[in-house]
C-alpha positions as CSV (number, residue, x, y, z in Angstrom):
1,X,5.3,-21.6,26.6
2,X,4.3,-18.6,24.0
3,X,0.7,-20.0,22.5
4,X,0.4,-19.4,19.1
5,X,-2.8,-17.2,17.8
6,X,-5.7,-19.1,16.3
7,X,-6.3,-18.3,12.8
8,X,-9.9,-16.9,13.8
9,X,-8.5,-14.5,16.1
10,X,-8.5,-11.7,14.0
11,X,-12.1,-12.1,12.2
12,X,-14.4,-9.9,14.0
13,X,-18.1,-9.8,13.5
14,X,-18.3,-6.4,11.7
15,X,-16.1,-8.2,8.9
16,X,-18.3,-11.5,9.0
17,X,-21.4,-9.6,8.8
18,X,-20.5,-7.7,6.1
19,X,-19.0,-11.0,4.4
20,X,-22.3,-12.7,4.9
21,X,-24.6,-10.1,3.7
22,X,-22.7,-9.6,0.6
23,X,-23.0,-12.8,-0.1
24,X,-27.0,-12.9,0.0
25,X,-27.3,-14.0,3.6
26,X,-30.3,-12.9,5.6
27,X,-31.0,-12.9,8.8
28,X,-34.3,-14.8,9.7
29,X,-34.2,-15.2,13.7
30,X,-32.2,-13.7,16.6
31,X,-31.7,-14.5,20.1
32,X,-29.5,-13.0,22.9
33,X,-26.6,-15.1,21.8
34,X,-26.9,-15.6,18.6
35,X,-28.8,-15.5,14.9
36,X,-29.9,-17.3,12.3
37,X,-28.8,-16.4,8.6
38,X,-30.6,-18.3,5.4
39,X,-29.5,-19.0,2.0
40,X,-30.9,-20.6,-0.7
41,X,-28.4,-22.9,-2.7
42,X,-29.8,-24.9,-5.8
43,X,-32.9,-26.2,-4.6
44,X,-32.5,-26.7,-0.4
45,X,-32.7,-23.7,2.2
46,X,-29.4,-23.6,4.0
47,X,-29.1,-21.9,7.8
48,X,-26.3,-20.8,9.4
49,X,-26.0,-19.6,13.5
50,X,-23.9,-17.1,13.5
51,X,-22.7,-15.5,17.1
52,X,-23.8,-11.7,18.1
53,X,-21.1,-11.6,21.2
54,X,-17.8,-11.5,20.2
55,X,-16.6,-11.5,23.3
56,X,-17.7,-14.5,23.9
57,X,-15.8,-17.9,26.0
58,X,-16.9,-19.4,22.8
59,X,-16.6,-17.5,20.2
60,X,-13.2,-18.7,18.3
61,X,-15.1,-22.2,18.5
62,X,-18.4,-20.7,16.9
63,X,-16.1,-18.9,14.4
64,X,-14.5,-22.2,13.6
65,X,-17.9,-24.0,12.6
66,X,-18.9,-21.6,10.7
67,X,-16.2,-21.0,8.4
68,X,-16.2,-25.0,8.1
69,X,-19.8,-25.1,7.3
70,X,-19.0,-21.8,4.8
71,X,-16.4,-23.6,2.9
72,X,-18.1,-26.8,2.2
73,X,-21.4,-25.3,1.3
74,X,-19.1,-23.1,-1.5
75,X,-16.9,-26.1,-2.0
76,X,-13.8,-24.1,-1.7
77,X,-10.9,-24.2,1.6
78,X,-11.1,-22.6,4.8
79,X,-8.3,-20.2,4.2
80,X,-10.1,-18.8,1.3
81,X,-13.4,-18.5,3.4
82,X,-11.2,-16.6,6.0
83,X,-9.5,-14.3,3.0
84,X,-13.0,-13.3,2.4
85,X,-14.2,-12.3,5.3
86,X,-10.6,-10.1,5.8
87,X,-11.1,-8.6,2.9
88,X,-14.3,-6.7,4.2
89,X,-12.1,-4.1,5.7
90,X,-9.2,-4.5,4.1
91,X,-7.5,-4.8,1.1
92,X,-5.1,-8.0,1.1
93,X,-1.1,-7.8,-0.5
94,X,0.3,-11.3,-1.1
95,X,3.5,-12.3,-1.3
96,X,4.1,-16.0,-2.1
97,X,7.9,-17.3,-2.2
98,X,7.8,-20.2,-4.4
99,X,10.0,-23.2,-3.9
100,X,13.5,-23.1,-5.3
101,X,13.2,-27.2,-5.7
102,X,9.7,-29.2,-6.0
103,X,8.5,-30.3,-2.6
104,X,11.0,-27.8,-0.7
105,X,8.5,-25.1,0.6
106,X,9.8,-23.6,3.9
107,X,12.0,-20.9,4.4
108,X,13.9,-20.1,7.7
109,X,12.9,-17.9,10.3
110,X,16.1,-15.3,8.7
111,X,15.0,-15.1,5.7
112,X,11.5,-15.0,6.8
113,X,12.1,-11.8,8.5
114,X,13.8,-10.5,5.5
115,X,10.3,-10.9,3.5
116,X,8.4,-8.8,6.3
117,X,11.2,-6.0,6.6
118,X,11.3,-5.7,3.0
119,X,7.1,-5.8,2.5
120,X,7.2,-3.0,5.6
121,X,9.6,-1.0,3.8
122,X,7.7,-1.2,0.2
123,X,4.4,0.1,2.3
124,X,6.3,3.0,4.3
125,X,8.0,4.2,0.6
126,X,4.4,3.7,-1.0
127,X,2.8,5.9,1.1
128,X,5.6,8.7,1.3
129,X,5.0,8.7,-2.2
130,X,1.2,9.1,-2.1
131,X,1.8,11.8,0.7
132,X,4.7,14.1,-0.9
133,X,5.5,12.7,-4.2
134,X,8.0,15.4,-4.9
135,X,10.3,14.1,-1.9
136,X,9.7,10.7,-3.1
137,X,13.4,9.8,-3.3
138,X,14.2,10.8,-0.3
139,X,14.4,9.5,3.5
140,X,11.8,11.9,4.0
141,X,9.7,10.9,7.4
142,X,6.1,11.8,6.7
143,X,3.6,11.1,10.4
144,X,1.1,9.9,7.7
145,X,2.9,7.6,5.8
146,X,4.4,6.3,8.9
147,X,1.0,5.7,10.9
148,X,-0.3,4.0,7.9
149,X,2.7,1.9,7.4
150,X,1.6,0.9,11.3
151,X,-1.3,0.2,10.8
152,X,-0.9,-2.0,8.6
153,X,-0.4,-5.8,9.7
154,X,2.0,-7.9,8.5
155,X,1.8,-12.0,8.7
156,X,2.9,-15.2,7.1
157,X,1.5,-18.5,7.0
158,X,3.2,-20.9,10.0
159,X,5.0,-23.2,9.7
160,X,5.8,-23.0,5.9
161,X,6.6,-19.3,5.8
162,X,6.5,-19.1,1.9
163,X,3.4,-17.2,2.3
164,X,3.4,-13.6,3.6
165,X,-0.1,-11.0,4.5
166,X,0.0,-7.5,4.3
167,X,-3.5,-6.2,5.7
168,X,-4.1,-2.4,4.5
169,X,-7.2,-1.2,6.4
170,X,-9.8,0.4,4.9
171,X,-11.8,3.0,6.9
172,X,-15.1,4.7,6.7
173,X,-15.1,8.5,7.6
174,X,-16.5,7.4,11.1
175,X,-13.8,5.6,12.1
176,X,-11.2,8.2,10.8
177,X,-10.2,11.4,12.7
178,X,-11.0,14.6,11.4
179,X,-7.0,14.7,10.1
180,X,-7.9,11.3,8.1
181,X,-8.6,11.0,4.9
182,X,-10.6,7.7,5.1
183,X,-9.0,7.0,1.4
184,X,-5.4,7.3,1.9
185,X,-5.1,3.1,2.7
186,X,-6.6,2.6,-1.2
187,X,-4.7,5.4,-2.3
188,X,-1.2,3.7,-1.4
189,X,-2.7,0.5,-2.7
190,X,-3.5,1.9,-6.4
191,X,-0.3,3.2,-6.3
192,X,1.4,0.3,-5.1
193,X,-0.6,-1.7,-8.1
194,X,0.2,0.8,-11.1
195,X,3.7,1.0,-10.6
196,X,3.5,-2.8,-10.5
197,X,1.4,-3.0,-13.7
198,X,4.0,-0.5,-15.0
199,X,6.7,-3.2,-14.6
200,X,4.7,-6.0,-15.9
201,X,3.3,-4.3,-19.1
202,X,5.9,-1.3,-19.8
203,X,9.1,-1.0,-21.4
204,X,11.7,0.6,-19.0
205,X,13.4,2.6,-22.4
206,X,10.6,3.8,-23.4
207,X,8.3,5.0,-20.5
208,X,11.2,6.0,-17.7
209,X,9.4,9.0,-17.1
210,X,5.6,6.8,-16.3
211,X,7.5,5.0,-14.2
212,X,8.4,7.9,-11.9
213,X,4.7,8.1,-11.5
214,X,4.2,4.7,-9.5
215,X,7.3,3.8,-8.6
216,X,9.9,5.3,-6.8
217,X,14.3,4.0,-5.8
218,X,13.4,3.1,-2.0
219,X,10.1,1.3,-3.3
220,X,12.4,-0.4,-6.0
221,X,14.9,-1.1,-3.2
222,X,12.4,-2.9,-1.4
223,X,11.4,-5.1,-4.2
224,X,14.3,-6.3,-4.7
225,X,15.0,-7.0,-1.4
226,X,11.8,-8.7,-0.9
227,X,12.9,-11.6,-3.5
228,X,16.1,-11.4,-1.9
229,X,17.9,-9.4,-5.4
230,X,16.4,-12.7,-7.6
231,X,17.3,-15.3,-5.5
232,X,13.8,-16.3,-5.1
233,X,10.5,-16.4,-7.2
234,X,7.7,-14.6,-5.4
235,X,4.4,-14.2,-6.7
236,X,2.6,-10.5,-5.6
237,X,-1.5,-10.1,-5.8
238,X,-4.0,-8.4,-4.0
239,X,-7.8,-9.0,-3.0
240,X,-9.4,-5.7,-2.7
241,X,-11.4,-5.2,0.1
242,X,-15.4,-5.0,-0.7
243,X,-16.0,-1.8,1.2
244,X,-14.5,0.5,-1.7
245,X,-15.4,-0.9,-5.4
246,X,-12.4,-1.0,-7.4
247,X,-13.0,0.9,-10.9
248,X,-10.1,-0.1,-12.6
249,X,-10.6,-3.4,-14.5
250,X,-7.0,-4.1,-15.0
251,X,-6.2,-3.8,-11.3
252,X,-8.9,-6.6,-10.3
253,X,-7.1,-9.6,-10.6
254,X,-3.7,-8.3,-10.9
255,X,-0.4,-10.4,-10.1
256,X,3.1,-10.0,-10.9
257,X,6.3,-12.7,-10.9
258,X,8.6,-11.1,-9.6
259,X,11.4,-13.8,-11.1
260,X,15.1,-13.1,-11.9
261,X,13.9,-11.3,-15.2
262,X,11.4,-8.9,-13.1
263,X,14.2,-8.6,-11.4
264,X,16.7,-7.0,-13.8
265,X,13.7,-5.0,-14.9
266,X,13.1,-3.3,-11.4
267,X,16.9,-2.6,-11.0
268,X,16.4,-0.7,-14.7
269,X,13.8,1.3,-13.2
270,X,15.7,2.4,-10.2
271,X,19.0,3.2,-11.9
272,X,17.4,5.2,-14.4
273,X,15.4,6.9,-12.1
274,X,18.6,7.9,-10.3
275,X,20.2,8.8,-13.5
276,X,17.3,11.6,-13.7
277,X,18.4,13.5,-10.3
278,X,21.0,15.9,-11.0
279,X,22.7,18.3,-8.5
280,X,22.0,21.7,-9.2
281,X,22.3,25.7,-8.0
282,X,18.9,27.6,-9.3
283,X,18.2,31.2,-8.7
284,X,14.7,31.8,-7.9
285,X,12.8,35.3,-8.4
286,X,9.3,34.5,-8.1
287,X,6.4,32.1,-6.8
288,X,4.0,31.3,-9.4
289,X,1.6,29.2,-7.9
290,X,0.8,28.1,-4.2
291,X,-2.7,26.0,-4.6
292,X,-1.9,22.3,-3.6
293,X,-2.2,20.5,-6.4
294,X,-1.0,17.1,-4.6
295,X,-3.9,16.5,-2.3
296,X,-2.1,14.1,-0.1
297,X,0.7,16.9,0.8
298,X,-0.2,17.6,4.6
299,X,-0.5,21.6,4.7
300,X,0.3,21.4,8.5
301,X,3.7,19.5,7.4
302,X,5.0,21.1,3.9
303,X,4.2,24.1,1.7
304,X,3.3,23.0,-2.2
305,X,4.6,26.0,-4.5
306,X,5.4,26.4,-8.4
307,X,8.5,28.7,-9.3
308,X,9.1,30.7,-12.5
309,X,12.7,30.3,-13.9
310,X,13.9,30.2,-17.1
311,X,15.5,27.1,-18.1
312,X,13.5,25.1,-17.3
313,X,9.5,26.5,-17.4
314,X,9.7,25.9,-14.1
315,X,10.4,23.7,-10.8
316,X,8.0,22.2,-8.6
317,X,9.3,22.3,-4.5
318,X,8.2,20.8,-1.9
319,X,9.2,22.7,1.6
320,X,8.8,21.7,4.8
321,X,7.2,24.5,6.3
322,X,9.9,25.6,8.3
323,X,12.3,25.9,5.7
324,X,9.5,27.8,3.8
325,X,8.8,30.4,6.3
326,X,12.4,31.3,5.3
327,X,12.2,31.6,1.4
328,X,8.6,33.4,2.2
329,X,10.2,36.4,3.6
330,X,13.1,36.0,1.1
331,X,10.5,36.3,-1.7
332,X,8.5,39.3,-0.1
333,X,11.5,41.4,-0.2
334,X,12.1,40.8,-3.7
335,X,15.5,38.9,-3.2
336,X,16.8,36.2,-5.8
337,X,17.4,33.0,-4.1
338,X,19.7,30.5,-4.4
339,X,18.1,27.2,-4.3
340,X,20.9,24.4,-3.9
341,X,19.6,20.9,-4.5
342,X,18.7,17.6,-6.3
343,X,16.5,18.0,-8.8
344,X,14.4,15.4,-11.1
345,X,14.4,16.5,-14.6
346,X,11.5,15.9,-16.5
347,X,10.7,17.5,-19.6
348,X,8.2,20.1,-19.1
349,X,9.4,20.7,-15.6
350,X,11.8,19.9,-12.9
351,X,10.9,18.7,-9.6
352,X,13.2,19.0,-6.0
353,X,13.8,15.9,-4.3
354,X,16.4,17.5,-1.9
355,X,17.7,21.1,-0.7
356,X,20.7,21.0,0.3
357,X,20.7,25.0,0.9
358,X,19.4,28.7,0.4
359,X,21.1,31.2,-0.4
């Protein structure tokens, strides 16, 4: 029989540490198993053992105590003593299904993995937009965006269900590779967060083109799937992880409903972003600008380059770099080319979200 993981299993000490130190813990004594941690709350001296081996027989058991003893000296639940400590290194997504009738608050295993599928999607699509926005509504398959989405880990409360995790790690440069940037997990995150703001505070009519900016059709896709196209209620918030302060105040406590109403307002959004791609032929003469002026655009996977045409100013393009090598010796010979693709028109430019051909 398949044993289910304790609850402790994935709180490491690094994480605790950290937790316990933030919270004005200091270590007073320390053994070869173990040390002692003191805090002062109200008027009495409170100590806490707190293991040094995490490989320890014992460990889970030690961990178990001390969360106890954590949530009754802050008078608050385990689970919210064991959010606290995750979100150390990571910054926490949550997506809460609430109950279609009082008292009725599981799900079934189906639907349950339509939840994950859906949150795994919304992650992948949020961070193919942080890594090549201008491909954004595409099936484009970035290595980045899919390690990240990887890495990520994806859970829900058992036995209930209605309660789903996404853990988004935060790294220090250390623990990155030099191809890293230790960043890119908050990156998606804020991104993630402002196009959700976007549909909380924004009308769709009137701000279409902000919209474009945080929010993309397969990461409006996703949401909708997640609540199963307003079928259910889910409630979406975040607890951003301590290791990276979070500057902007209207993030901080953010949550969204995403009801049947939040629903109709996310289907807005991704028909009228499809409504802005167009199919067009554009003849290019000449290459205007080739600085990367999207960071996240991996240089060893695309090429970032301006064009001058005349209607519009001009179009923004994203190649891969195989397709660029082509238009590169096209353009060094002084030869128009004919650039056959869907286009996003925006007003002072127009950005390629497929090629379809060069000519």
């Amino acid at each position: 029989m398949m044993r289910r993981k304790s609850k402790y299993s994935n709180l490491d000490l690094e994480s605790i540490n950290y937790y316990l130190s933030a919270n004005q813990w200091k270590v007073v004594t320390e053994d070869s198993t173990s040390k002692i941690m003191q805090k002062k709350y109200e008027s009495e001296v409170v100590e806490l053992r707190v293991p040094i081996e995490q490989y320890d027989v014992n460990y889970l058991q030690q961990i178990s105590g001390l969360v106890q003893n954590l949530s009754e000296l802050n008078k608050t639940s385990g689970e919210e003593i064991i959010r606290g400590i995750k979100s150390c290194k990571n910054d926490l997504f949550y997506a809460r299904v609430l109950p279609s009738i009082e008292g009725d608050d599981y799900i079934p295993l189906e639907e349950t993995a339509q939840h994950i599928e859906a949150l795994k999607s919304l992650f992948f699509h949020t961070a193919l937009h942080v890594v090549n926005p201008s491909h954004k509504n595409l099936n484009t398959v970035s290595h980045k965006a899919m390690r990240y989405a990887n890495e990520c880990h994806y859970s829900n409360m058992f036995p209930r269900n209605i309660d789903f995790t996404v853990q988004s790690p935060i790294k220090t440069s250390k623990e990155s590779s030099k191809e890293e940037d230790p960043l890119f997990s908050r990156k998606v995150m804020q991104t993630l967060i402002h196009g959700l703001h976007l549909l909380k505070e924004a009308s769709v009519q009137e701000n279409l083109e902000n919209f474009e900016s945080g929010l993309n059709i397969n990461m409006c896709d996703a949401l909708l799937n997640l609540n199963l196209y307003g079928q259910k209620d889910v409630v979406l918030f975040i607890d951003w992880g301590l290791r990276i302060a979070i500057e902007e105040p209207t993030y901080q406590k953010f949550s969204l409903l995403l009801n049947q109403e939040m629903t109709e307002k996310v289907q807005q959004v991704k028909d009228g972003l499809e409504q802005m791609i167009c199919s067009e032929s554009v003849t290019l003469t000449e290459a205007i600008n080739f600085s990367f002026e999207e960071p996240e655009i991996s240089p060893t996977e695309y090429k970032y380059v301006i064009f001058a045409i005349q209607e519009p100013a001009v179009i923004k393009a994203v190649f891969p770099i195989s397709e660029w090598e082509r238009i590169e010796i096209l353009l060094s010979e002084k030869k128009p080319i004919e650039l056959v693709g869907d286009f996003i028109k925006l007003p002072d430019h127009w950005r390629l979200v497929k090629l379809n051909s060069i000519k």
